[in-house]
C-alpha positions in Angstrom: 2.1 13.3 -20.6 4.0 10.4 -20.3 3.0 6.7 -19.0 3.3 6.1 -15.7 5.5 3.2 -14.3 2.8 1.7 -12.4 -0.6 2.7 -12.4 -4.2 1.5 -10.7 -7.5 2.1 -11.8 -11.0 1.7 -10.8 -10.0 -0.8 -8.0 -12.8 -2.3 -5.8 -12.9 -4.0 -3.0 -15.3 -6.1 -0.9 -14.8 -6.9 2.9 -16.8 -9.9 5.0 -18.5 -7.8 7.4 -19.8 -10.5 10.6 -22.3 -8.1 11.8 -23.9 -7.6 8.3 -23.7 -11.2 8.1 -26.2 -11.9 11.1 -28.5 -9.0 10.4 -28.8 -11.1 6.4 -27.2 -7.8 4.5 -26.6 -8.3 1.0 -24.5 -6.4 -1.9 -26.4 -4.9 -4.9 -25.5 -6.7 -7.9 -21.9 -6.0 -9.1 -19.4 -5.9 -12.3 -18.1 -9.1 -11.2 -19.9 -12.0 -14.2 -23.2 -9.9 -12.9 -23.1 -11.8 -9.4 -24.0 -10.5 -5.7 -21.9 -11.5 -3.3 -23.1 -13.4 -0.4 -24.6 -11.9 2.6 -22.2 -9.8 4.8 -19.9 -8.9 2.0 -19.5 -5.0 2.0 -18.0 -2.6 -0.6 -15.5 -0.6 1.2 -13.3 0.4 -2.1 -15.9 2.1 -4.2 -13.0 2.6 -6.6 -9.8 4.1 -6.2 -7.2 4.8 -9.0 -3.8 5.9 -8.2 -0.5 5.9 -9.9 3.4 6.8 -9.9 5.8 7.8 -12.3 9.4 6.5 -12.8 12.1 7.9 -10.2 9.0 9.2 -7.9 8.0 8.5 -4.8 4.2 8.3 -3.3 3.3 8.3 -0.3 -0.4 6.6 0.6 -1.9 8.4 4.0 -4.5 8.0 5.8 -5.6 6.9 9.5 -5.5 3.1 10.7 -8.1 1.2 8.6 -8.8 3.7 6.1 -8.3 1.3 3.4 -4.5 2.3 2.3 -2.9 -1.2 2.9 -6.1 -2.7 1.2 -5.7 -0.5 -1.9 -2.1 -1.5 -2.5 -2.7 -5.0 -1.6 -5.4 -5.6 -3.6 -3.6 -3.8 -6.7 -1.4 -7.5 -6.6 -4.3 -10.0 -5.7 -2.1 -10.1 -2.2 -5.5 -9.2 0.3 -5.5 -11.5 3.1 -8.6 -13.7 3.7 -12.3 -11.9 4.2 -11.7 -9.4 1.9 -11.6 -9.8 -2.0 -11.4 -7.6 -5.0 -14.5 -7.2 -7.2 -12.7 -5.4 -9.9 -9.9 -2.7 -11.3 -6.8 -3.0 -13.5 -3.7 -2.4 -12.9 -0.6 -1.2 -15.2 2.7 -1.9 -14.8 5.0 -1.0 -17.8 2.5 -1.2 -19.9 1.2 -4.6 -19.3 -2.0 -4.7 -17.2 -3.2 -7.2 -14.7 -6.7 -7.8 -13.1 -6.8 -8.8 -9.6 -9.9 -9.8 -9.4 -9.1 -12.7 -11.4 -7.6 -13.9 -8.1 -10.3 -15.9 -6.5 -9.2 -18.4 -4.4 -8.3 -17.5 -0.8 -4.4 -17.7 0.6 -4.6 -20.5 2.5 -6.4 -22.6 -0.6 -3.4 -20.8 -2.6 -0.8 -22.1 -0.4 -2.1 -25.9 0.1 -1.9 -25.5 -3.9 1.9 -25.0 -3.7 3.1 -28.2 -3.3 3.5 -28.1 -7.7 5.0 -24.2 -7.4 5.4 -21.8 -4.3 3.8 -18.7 -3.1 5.6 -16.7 -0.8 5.2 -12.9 0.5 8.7 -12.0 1.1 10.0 -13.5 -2.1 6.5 -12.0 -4.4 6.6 -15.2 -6.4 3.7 -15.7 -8.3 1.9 -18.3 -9.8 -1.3 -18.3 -10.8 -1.4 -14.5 -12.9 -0.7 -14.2 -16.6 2.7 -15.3 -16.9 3.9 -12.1 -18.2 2.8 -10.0 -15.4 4.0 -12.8 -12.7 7.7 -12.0 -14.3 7.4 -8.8 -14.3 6.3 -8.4 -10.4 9.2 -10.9 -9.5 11.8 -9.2 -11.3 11.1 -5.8 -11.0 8.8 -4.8 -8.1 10.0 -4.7 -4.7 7.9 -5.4 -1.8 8.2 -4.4 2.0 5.2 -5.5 4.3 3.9 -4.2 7.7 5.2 -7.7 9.5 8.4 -8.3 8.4 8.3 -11.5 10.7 5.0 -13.3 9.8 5.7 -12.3 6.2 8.8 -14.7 5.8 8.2 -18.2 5.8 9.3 -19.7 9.3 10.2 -23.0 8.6 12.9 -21.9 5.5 15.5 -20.2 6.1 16.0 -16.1 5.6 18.4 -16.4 3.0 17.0 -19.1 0.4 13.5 -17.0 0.7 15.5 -13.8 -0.2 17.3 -15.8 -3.2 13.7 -17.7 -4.9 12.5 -15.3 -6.6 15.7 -15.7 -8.7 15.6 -19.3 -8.9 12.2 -19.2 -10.4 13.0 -16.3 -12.7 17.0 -16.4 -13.7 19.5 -18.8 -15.1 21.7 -18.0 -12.3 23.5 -21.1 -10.7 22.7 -21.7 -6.9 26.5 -19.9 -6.4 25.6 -16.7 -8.3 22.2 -16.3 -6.1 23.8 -16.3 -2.5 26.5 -14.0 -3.7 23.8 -11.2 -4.7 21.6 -12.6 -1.7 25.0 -11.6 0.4 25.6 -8.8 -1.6 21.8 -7.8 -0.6 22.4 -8.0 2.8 25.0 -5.8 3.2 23.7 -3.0 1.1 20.7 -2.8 3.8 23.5 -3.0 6.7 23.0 -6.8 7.5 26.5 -9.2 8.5 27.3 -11.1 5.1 27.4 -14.1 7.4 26.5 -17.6 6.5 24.9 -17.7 10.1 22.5 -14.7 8.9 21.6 -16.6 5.4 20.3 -19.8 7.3 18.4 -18.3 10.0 14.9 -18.3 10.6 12.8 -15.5 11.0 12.3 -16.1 14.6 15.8 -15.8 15.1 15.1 -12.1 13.8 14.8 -8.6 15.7 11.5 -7.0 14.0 14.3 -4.3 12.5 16.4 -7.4 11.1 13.7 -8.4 9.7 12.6 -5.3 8.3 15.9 -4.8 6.6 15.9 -8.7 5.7 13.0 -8.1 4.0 14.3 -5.3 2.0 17.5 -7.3 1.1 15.2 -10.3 -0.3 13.5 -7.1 -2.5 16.9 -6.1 -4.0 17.8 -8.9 -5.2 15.6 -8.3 -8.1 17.0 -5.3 -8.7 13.7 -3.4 -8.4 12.5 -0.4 -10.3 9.4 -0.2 -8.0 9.6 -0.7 -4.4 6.0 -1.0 -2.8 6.5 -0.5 1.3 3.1 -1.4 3.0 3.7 0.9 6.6 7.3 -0.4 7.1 7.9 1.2 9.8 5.3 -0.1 12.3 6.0 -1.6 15.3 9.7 -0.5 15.1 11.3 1.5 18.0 11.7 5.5 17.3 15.8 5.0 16.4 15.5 1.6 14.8 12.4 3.6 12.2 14.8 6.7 11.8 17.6 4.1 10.5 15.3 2.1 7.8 13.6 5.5 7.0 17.5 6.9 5.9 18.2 3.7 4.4 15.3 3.6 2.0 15.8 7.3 1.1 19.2 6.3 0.5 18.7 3.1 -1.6 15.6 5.0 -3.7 18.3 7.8 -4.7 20.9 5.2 -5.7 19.3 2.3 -7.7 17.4 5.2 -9.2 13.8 3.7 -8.2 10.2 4.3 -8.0 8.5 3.7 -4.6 4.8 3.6 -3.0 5.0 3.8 0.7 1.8 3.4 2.5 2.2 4.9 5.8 -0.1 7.1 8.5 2.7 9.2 9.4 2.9 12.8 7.8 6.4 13.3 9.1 7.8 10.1 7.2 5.7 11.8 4.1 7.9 15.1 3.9 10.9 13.7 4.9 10.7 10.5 1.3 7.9 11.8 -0.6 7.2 13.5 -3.9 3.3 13.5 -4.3 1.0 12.0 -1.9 -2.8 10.2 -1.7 -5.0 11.3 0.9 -7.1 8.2 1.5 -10.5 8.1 3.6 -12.8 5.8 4.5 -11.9 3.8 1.3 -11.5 6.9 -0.8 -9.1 8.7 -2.4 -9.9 12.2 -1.6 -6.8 14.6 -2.2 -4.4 14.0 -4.1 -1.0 16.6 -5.3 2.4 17.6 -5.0 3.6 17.0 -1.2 4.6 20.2 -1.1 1.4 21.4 -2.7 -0.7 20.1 -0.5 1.3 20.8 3.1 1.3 23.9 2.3 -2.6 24.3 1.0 -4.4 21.5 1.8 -7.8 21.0 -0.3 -9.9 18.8 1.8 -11.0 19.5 5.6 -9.6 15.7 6.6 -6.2 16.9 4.7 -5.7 19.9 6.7 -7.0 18.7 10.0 -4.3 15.6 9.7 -1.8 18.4 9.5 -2.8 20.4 12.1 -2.9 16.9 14.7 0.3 16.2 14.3 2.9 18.4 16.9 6.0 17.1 15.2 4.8 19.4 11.9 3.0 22.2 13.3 5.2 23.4 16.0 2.6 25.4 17.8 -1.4 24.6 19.0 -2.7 21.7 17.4 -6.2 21.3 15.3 -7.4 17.9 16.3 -10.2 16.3 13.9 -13.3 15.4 16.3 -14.8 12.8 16.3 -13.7 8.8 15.0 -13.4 7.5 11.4 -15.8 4.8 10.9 -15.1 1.2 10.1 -14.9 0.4 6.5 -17.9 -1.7 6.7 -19.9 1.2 8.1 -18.7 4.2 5.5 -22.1 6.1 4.6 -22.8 5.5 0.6 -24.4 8.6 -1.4 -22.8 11.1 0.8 -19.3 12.8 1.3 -17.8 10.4 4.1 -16.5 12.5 5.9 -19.5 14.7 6.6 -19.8 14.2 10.2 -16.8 15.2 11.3 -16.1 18.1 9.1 -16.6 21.8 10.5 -17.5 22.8 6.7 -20.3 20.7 6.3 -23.2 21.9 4.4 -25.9 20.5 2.5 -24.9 18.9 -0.9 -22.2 16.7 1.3 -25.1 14.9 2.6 -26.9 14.9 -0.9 -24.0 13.5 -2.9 -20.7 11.8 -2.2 -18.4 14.5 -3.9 -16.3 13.0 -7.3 -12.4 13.3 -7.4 -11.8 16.5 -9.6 -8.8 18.6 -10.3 -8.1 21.2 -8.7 -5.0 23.7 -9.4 -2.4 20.9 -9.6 -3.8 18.2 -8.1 -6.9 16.8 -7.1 -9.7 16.9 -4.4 -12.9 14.9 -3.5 -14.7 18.1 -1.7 -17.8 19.8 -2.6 -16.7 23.5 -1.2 -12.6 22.9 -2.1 -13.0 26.2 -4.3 -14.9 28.4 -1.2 -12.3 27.3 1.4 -8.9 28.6 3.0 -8.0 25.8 5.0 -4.8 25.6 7.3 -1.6 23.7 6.0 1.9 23.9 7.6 4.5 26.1 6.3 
């Protein structure tokens, strides 16, 4: 089997829980120099591993604070403040980077960038082995849920879209706002001088959206990361960014991890997809693998929810998903919602293992016939 472009494994993550904080809750020791983490820090990414090949595209699912955004966030040392990772690699053309190197929190990172900038919507690094930092700036793409608070609002759209090629090209200042323009157009954006000096506040949230994705083609990307970029946009303006990423993926000939909670995005742009829960991965396979057959109860009842891909009565999951501070350790977490709950998912938490294709996180995947969509 061959490498994979970009791979993740054994990621964890720790989140500041308040509550845990008042009652005096402390971690069990970690990996991390042999240190526990002060009271209120909680693990909610037991670790996950994940990966895509070249040319593919994965799709990241789950419900709203699963832990999918934090997974792919955290694979870059990008997690916003009260959360940090503990440890994990991840692999990127062969050269690996570990995030949890990345200690400080943003806002100490961005007071530190008065000698070189960090910015979200232009991915420039500074502080990560200098050979990964090139690598992410020139190659990887990145799209993130708010594609207004991601761009800097005091510079301007198009000078943020161009940095990550001052920092990392020889190009002359002339060369960078032709392929800046030449960005914008390919995402259906004016070529106007008016669009390269405006703010982000001057933005609609789709400008912005397809701003965003401008300032990631500039670098030519062979991995374009999209963090749930369609949120917040209106049904036709989703349908249009949706088609245009499909559109840009098949041209330029890329890879792409989109993290998104909506199944009908995932057949329309997806190859193979992660089923994440409660801070686990726990199906993994073939999109059309696992539509058809789901593995895991939570897989097949997030099929059966959704009208726009059943077509007839739905099959709603009872019950809530906890909060990732409150996921049940030593058991399968989703125990109390399934309907095939029995007694070793309340002895164990079940492993990832394969199963026909793909792969499942279920202690009765091999007994069951669960309902997928045809």
């Amino acid at each position: 089997m061959s490498q994979r472009l970009f791979e993740v494994d054994g990621l964890r993550i720790a989140i500041n829980d308040q509550e845990a904080a008042v009652r005096g809750d402390r971690m069990p020791p970690t990996s991390v120099h042999g240190e526990r983490l002060p009271f209120g820090w909680v693990e909610a990414i037991p670790g996950a591993s994940f990966g895509v090949d070249a040319s593919e595209t994965l799709a990241i699912i789950g419900e709203s604070s699963s832990g999918k955004s934090l997974m792919i966030l955290g694979a870059f040392g990008l997690l916003p403040s009260g959360t940090r990772v503990l440890a994990g690699t991840t692999t990127y053309r062969g050269t690996s980077f570990e995030p949890a190197g990345r200690r400080e929190e943003p806002t100490q990172q961005i007071r530190r960038k008065e000698r070189k900038r960090l910015s979200r919507s232009g991915t420039v690094f500074d502080d990560a082995d200098p050979e990964w930092a090139h690598l992410v700036a020139t190659e990887i793409g990145f799209l993130f849920q708010n594609p207004i608070a991601s761009w800097t609002p005091i510079i301007e759209i198009g000078p943020q879209a161009g940095e990550v090629l001052v920092e990392h090209t020889d190009l002359s200042e002339e060369e960078i706002t032709e392929r800046v323009m030449d960005a914008l157009g390919e995402v259906h954006l004016p070529k106007s001088k008016r669009l390269f000096s405006a703010f982000s506040s001057q933005l609609s949230r789709g400008m912005g959206q397809r701003a965003m994705l401008a300032a990631a083609l500039v670098k030519a990307p062979r991995l374009l990361v999209a963090d749930e970029p369609l949120s917040g946009l209106d049904v036709s303006v989703a349908a249009a960014i949706l088609d245009l990423l499909k559109d840009l993926k098949e041209r330029r000939d890329m890879a792409m991890i989109i993290v998104t909670h909506d199944l009908a995005v995932v057949s329309r742009i997806a190859d193979r997809i992660v089923v994440v829960y409660g801070g686990r991965v726990i199906e993994e396979g073939a999109v059309g693998d696992v539509f058809r057959q789901p593995k895991h109860p939570y897989t097949s009842g997030l099929l059966g929810s959704l009208p726009s891909l059943t077509g007839g009565r739905l099959r709603p999951i009872p019950g809530e998903q906890p909060p990732l501070a409150a996921v049940p350790s030593g058991r399968c977490v989703f125990a109390d919602r399934c309907a095939y709950v029995g007694e070793a998912c309340v002895a164990s938490e079940p492993p990832l293992r394969t199963a026909d294709a793909g792969s499942v996180a279920c202690h009765y995947a091999a007994e069951l016939d669960l309902p997928g969509i045809g």
